[in-house]
N, C-alpha and C positions, 0 to 999 in steps of 0.2 A: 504493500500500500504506500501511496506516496506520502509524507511525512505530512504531519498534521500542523496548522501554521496557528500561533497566536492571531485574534482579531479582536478589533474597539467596542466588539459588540458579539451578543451571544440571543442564537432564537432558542426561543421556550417552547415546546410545542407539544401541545395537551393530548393526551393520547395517543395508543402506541401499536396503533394498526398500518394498513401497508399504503394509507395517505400520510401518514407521520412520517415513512418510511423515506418515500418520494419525496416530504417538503426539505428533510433531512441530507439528504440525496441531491437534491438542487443548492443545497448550503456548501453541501464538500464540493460539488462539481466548480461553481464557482469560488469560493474562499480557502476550501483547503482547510475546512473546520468542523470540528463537530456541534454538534446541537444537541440541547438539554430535550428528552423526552421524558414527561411527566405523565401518573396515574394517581387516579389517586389509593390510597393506604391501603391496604389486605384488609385489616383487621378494622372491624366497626364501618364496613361498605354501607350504604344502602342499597333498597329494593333495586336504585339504576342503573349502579353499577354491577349489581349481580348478574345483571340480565343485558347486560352489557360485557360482561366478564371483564371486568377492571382489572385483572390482572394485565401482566407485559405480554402483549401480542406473538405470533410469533416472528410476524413480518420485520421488526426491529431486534428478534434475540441474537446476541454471540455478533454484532455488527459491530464495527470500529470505524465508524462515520458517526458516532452518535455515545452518549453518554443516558443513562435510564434512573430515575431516583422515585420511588413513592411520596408522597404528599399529603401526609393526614386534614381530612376535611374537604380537602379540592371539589368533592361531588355534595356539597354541603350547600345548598344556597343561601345559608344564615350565615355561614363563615366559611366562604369561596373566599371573598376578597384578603378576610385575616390571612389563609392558606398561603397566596399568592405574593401578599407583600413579605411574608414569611419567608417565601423563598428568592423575591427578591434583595434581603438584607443578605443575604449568603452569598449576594453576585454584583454586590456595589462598586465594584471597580473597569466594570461592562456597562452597554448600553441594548436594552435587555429587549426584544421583538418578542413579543406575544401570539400566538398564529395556533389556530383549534382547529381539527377535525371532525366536527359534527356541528349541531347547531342548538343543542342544549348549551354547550358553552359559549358560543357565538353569545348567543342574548344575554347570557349571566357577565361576559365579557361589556357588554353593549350599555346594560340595563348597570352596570357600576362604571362606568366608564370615565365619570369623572374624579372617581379616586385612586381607577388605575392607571389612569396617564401618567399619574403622579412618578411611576418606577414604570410601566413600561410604553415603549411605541405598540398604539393598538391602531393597525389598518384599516377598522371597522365604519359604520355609520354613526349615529348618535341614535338617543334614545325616541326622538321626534320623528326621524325617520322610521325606528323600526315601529314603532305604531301604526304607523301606515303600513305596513309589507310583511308583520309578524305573520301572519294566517295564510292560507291560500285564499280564504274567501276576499281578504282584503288583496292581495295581489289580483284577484281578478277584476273587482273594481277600479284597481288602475290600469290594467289591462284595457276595460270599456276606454279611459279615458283618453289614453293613448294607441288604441283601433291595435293592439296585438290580439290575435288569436290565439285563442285556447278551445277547448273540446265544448260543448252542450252541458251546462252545470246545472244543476238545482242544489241546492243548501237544505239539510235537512238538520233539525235539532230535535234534542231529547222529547220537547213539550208536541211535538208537531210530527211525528214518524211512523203512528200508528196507520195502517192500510192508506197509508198516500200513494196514491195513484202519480207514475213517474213517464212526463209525457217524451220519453226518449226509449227510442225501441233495444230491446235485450241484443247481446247481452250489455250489461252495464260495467262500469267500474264505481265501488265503492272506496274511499281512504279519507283519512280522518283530514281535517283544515287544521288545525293545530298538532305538529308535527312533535314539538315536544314535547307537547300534555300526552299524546299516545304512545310515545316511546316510553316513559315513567309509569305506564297501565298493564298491568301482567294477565292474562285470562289464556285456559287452553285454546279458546280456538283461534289466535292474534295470528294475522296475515299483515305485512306493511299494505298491500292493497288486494282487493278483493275482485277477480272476475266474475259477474253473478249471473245467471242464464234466466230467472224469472221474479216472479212477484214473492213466490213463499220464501225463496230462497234471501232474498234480498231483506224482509223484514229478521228471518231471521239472525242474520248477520248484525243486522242495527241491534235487534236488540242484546244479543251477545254483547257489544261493544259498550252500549249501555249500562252494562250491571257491573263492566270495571269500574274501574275512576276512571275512565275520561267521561267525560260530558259534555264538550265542545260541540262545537260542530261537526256535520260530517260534509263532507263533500259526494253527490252522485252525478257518476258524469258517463257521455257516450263510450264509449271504445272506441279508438281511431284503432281501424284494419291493418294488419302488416304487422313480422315479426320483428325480432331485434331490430335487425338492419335498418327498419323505416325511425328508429330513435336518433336524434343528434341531444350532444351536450355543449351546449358555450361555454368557457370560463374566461373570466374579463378581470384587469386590473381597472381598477380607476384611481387616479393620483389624489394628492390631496389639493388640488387645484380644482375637483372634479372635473375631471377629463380624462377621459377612456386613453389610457395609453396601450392597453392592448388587449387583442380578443383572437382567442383561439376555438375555432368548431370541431367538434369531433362526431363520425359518425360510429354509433357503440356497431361492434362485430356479434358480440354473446358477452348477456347480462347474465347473473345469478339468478337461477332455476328457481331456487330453494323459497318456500311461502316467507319463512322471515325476511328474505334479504331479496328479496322481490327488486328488482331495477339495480341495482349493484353493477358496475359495469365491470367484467372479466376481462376486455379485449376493446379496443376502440380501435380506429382511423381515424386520422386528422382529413378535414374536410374541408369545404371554405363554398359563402356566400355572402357575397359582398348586402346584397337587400337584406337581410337579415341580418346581420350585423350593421349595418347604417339603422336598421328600428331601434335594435334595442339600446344603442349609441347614443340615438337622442334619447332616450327611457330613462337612462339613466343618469344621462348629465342634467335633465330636465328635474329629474327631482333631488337634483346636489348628493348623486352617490358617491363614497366614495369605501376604496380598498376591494375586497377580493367579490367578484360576484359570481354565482352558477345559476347556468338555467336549464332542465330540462325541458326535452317537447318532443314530440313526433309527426314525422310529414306524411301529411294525408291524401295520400294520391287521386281521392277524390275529387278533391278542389284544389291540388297543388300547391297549398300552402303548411305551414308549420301550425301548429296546435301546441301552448304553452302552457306544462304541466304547473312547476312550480318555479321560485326563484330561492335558492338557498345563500346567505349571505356570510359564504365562507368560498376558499375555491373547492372544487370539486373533489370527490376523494381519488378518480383516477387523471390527475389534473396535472402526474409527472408526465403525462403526454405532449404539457407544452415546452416546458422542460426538453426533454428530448427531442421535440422538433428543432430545437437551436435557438429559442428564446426561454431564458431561464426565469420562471415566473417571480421569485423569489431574488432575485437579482432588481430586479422592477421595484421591490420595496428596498431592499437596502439603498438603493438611488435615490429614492423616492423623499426619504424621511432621513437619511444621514451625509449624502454624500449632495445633496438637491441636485439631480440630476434630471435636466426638463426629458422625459423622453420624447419622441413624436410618434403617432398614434398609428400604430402598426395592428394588420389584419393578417395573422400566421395563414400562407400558402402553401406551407415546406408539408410533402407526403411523409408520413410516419405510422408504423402500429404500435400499438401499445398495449403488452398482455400481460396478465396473471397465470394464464392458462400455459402449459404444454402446448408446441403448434401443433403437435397430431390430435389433443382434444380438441381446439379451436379447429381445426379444418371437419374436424368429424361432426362439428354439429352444427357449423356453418351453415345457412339456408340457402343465401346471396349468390348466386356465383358467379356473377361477375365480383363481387367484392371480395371475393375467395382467392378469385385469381390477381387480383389485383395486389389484395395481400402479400400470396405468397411473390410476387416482384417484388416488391417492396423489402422484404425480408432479404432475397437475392441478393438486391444493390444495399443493404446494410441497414435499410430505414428501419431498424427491429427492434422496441426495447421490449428488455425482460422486465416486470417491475420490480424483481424481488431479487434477482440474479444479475450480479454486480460486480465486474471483475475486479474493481479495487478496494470491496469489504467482502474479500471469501474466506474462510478458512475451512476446516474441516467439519465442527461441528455445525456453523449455520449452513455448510453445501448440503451436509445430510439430513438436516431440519427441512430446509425447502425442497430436495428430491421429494421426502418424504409430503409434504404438503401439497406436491405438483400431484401425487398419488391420490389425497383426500378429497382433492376440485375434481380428479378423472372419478372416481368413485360418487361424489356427491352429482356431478352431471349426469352420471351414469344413471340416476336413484332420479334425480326431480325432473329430468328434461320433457319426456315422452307428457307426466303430467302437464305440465305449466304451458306445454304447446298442443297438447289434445281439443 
């Protein structure tokens, strides 16, 4: 491994799955440094992180890009913030980047944000903002206002669910509008979203999801046709100037099968549409965004347009894809806030894949095939990242960790595919 360099600054980055892995990954490729990966504590977890498994991932074990430390309290929303300054008086001699993996931190990041600027740089929006874009139902609402597409939606709530007649034809997609009230909710029968083919089936679902703790909202929306392939993901930086410095499209190859981890992208390609990225360009400088943004959707060869799922306000979790195309996303923020580096607003066209998967299980359950073959060129001329296989953090115990893990994705596609596509 190439020699590890001192730097004026050190990223924190919450959780330690294989987006942590990547933001981590983007720090050495560029810096030549490692990065703090935080969990929080083993002992005295809550309900979130159990089912979350807050333990250390495996996508970061036995890596020498990255540094791992537990956190007492970290998944505590009454003492997130104490945890955090905690661990920044341990690193006062750095200039400390704060950077989350999911979006339960996002908002606990957000939602305190003026006492943690105080020790760290936070990329995020303000709390005014996420008012407006917390939910999906409120993202759709600006959606209307700003003419983006998204699917056929009705809003359903607890008081209002009973035999509601749903004027969108079967089958449907049900998923909750508040994303981290339902993560926090534990019941046997939790799906992250629901394919439903009729009436009985559909109440029963609500009301299952009902009798957890969530209570929010739900969202029921059409189905837009078409398997993986018809999925693209955005991930956008926006400076703190708000201004979109940069936007990278990906079209997903093969998502996660699996009912929990429903949309999880396995496999992507980098893709590019200029219309589509001038919309959500103005979207978001219009409403003063700024730092990392993701947006899921799917194109609807119906009507040729894009359909927009949700906006998560973190980058993506397979989001080293921009990274590996040759613009280091993570690079864009140390410029950004330490070094003011104006960038100009670049739209990523560089071809690349970007997998989790084995490429013999990505080719084997490929539907596309034009994108199959395209792929496999791509691979050919070198455009290939592995996300987890790294020739400058190998050794022997993480080589045999992730053979072994490339085993449990062949095995677990083997198990959920046939369902989730029947």
């Amino acid at each position: 491994m190439t020699s590890i360099k001192e730097q004026p600054f050190l990223p924190i980055i919450i959780q330690s799955g294989q987006h942590a892995y990547g933001v981590a990954r983007s720090f050495y490729a560029a810096y030549r440094m490692k990065s703090l990966v935080i969990e929080p504590a083993k002992k005295g977890r809550t309900m979130r992180s159990l089912l979350l498994k807050g333990s250390q991932g495996i996508a970061t074990q036995n890596s020498g890009i990255l540094d791992f430390q537990y956190v007492e309290h970290l998944d505590d929303p009454t003492r997130f913030v104490q945890a955090l300054v905690g661990l920044a008086m341990q690193c006062q001699q750095k200039k400390l980047i704060l950077l989350v993996c999911d979006c339960y931190y996002a908002e606990l990041i957000i939602e305190n944000k003026e006492q943690l600027e105080k020790y760290f740089i936070l990329p995020y929006i303000d709390q005014a903002l996420l008012n407006r874009v917390q939910t999906k139902e409120k993202f759709y609402r600006l959606c209307d206002k700003y003419q983006l597409k998204y699917p056929k939606t009705i809003i359903i709530t607890k008081e209002h669910h009973s035999n509601r007649e749903i004027p969108i034809q079967y089958p449907i997609i049900i998923k909750p509008s508040n994303t981290v009230a339902y993560t926090n909710c534990s019941f046997p029968e939790k799906k992250k979203i629901y394919l439903v083919h009729d009436a009985d089936e559909m109440q029963d679902i609500i009301g299952c999801i009902y009798r957890s703790s969530y209570q929010d909202t739900l969202i029921v929306q059409e189905f837009i046709p078409g398997d993986d392939s018809y999925i693209r993901v955005l991930d956008v930086y926006v400076g703190r100037d708000r201004k979109v410095k940069l936007m990278c499209l990906s079209n997903k190859l093969l998502e996660d099968p699996s009912p929990q981890n429903k949309g999880i992208s396995l496999a992507v390609m980098t893709d590019y549409d200029e219309q589509l990225m001038e919309s959500i360009r103005h979207f978001l400088e219009d409403i003063g965004y700024t730092g990392f943004a993701n947006f899921d959707m799917k194109y609807d060869a119906r009507d040729g347009k894009y359909k927009l799922f949700e906006m998560n306000l973190r980058a993506g979790a397979s989001s080293y894809y921009v990274t590996a195309s040759g613009y280091n996303l993570m690079q864009y923020v140390v410029d950004d806030y330490l070094y003011q580096v104006n960038h100009e607003r670049t739209y990523v066209q560089t071809k690349h894949v970007w997998s989790l998967l084995p490429s013999k299980t990505l080719f084997k359950y490929m539907k596309n095939e034009k994108l199959k073959i395209e792929a496999k060129q791509l691979m050919k001329e070198g455009q290939y990242t592995d996300a987890l296989l790294y020739k400058e953090d190998m050794n022997i115990k993480r080589w045999i960790k992730l053979k072994l893990y490339h085993s449990y994705l062949q095995i677990k596609y083997s198990k959920y595919f046939n369902k989730s596509n029947g």
